[in-house]
C-alpha positions in Angstrom: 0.0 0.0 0.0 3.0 2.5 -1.0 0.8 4.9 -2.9 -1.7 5.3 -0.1 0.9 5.2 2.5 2.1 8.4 1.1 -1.3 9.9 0.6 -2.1 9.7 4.3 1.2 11.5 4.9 0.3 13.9 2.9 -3.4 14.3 3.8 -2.5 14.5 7.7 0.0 16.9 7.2 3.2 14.1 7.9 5.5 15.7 5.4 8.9 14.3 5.0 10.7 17.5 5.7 14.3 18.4 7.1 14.7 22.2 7.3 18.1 22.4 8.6 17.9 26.1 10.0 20.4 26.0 12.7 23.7 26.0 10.5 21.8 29.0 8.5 21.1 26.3 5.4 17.6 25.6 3.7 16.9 22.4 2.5 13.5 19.8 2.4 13.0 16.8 1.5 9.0 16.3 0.6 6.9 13.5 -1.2 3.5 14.6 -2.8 0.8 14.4 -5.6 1.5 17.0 -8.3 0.5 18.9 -11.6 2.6 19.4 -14.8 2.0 23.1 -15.9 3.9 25.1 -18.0 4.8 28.9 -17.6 3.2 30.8 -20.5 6.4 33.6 -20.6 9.6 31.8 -19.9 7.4 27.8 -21.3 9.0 26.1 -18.1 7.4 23.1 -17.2 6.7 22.5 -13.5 5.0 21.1 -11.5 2.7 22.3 -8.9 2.6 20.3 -5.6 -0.2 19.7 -2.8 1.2 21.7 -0.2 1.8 24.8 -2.7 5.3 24.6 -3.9 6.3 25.4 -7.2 9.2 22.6 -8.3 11.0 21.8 -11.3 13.6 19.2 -12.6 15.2 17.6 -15.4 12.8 15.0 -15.5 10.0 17.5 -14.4 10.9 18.9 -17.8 9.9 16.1 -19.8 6.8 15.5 -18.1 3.3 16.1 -20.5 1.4 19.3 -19.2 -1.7 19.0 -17.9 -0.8 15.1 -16.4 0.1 14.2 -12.4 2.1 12.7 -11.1 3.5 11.7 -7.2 6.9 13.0 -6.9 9.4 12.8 -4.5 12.0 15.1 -4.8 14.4 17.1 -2.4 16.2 20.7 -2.7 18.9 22.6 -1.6 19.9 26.3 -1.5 22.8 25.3 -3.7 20.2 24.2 -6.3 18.7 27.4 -6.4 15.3 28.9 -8.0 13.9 29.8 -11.2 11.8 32.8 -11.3 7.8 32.3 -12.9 5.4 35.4 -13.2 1.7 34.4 -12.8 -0.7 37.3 -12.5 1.5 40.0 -12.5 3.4 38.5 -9.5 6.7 36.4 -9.7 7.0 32.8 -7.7 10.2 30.8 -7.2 10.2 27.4 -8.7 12.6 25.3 -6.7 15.3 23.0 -8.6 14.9 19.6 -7.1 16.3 16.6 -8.1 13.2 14.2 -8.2 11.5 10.4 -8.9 8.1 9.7 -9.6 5.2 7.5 -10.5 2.4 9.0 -13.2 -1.0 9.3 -11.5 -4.0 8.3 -13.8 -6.8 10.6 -14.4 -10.1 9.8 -14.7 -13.6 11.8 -16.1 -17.6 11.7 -14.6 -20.1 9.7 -16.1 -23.4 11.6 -16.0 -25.3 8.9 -15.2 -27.0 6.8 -12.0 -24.1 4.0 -10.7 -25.3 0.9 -12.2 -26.9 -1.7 -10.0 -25.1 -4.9 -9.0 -25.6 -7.7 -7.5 -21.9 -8.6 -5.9 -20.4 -5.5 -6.1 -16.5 -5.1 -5.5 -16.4 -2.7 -1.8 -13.8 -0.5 -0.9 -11.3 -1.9 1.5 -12.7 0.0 4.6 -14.2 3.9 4.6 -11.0 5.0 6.6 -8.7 4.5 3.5 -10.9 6.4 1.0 -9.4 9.9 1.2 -9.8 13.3 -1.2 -8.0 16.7 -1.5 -10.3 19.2 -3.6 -9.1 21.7 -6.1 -11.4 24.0 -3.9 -11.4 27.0 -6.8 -10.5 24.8 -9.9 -7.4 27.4 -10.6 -4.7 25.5 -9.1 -4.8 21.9 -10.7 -7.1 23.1 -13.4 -10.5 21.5 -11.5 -9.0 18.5 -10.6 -9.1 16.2 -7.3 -7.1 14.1 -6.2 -8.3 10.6 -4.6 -7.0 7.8 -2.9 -8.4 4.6 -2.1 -7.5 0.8 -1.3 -9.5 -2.2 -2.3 -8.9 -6.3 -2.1 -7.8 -8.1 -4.6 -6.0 -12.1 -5.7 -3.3 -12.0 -8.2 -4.1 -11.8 -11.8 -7.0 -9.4 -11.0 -6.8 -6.0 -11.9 -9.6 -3.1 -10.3 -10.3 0.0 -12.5 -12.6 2.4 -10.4 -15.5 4.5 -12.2 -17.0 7.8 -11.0 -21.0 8.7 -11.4 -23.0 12.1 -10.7 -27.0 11.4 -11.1 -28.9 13.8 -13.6 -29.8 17.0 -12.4 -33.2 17.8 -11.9 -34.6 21.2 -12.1 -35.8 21.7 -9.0 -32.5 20.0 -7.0 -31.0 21.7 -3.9 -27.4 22.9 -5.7 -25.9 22.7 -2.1 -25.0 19.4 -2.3 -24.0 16.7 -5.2 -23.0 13.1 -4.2 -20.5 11.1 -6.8 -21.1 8.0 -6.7 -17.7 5.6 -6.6 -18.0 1.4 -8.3 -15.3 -0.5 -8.9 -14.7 -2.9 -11.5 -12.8 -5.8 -11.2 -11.2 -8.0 -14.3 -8.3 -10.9 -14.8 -8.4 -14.3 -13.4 -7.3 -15.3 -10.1 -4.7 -17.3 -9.9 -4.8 -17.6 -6.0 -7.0 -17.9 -3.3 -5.4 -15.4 -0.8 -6.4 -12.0 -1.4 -4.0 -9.0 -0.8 -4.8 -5.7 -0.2 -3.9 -3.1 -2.8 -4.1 0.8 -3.5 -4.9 3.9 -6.3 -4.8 7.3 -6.7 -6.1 8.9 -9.4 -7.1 12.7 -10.6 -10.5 12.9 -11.2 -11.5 16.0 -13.4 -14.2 17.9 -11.4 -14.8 20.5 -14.0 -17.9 19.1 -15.7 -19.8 19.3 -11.4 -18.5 23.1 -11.9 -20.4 24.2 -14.9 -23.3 22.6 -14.0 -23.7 23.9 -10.1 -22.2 27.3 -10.0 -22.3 30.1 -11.6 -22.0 32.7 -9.3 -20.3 34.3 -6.5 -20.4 33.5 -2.9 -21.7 30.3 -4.0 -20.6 26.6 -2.5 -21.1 22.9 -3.6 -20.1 20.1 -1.1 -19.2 16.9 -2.6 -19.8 13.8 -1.1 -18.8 10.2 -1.9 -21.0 7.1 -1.7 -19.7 3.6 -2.1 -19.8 0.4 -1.1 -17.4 -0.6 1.7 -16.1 -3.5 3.8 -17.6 -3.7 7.2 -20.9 -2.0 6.3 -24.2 -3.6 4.2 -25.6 -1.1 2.1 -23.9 2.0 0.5 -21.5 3.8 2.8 -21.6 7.9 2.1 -19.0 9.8 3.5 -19.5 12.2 6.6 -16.9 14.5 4.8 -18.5 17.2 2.6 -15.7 18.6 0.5 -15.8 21.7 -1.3 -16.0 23.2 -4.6 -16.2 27.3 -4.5 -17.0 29.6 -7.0 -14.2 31.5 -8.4 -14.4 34.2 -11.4 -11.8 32.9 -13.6 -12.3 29.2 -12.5 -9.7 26.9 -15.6 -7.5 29.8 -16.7 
């Protein structure tokens, strides 16, 4: 459970971090979901990570815009920074040296979860985790979630997002995204394993169709089934999506 491992860190604030202040030298170490951008003056490609840093590397560099990824990656003061303007204001973009591991993304289906009659649960509602793009600006309406599952060898799990129709008269306060996995392969085993994702779901279409205008707020829940519970679990977590003017530029 690697990827989720580091999630969690993330998510509860556990960041790997030396800051070695006392002999008056900067330097962290840091592991995190992030997304490949590209500065529209100097056409650097960086990536921004989920606790706000700007970061860049030779391998950064090669990475396709608009994908994420979970880097590790480390700096030093001797590495140095690399100005970006964004709005009028400039940012640092710290030279790291990094490693890291392509996050898939994934879109909505507007549609009502199909029924099923064994469906695969999530392994337990305490490993299902997910960071919102709150304004959509930052990783261009994307969120970021993480969740663990069981599963024998020679099976594979692909996970599929759903958001019901909306009806005219709904309460825009609230949408709930319904989360099925699916699960293909043959077993070659009896012993089941447990096993993890994280994947960037693109939020953008929930935008468009709840808010249009200031001061206004969706919470998003997620309803699934779950080990340990009969029925569909929905999260007590309400995360939120905010309105924002220029929301995707």
């Amino acid at each position: 459970m690697r990827k989720l491992f580091l999630f969690f860190s993330v998510v509860g604030l556990s960041v790997l971090m030396n800051s070695c202040l006392g002999d008056g030298k900067n330097s962290f170490t840091e592991a995190y979901p992030c997304y490949i951008t590209t500065d529209n003056s100097t056409y650097l490609t960086y990536a921004r990570t989920l606790n706000g840093r700007f970061i860049t590397s030779n391998e950064i560099k090669l990475m396709e815009p608009g994908t994420f990824h979970s880097i590790s990656y480390s700096w030093d003061e001797s590495y140095g920074t690399t100005p970006i303007s964004i709005g009028g204001y400039s940012y640092p973009v710290y030279n790291v040296t990094s490693t890291s591991e392509e996050i898939g993304k994934k879109e909505l289906y507007y549609s009502e979860a199909p029924d099923e009659e064994n469906p695969v649960p999530l392994y337990y509602s305490s490993q299902f985790q997910a960071v919102p793009d709150e304004y959509g600006t930052y990783w261009n309406d994307h969120w970021v979630i993480a969740y663990a599952y069981k599963i024998k060898k020679g099976e594979s799990i692909s996970a599929q997002f759903y958001v019901p129709p909306r009806s005219s008269d709904e309460n825009n306060a609230e949408v709930v995204i319904d989360v099925r996995l699916t699960k293909s392969g043959t077993a070659e085993s009896t012993a089941e394993i447990v096993e993890d994702d994280v994947v960037a779901l693109n939020m953008a279409p929930i935008r468009s169709q709840y808010i249009s205008s200031a001061n206004q707020t969706v919470n998003v829940k997620f309803r699934f089934y779950t080990e340990g519970q009969t029925g569909l679990y929905t999260t007590t977590n309400s995360y939120p999506m905010r309105y924002v003017e220029y929301a995707n530029q």
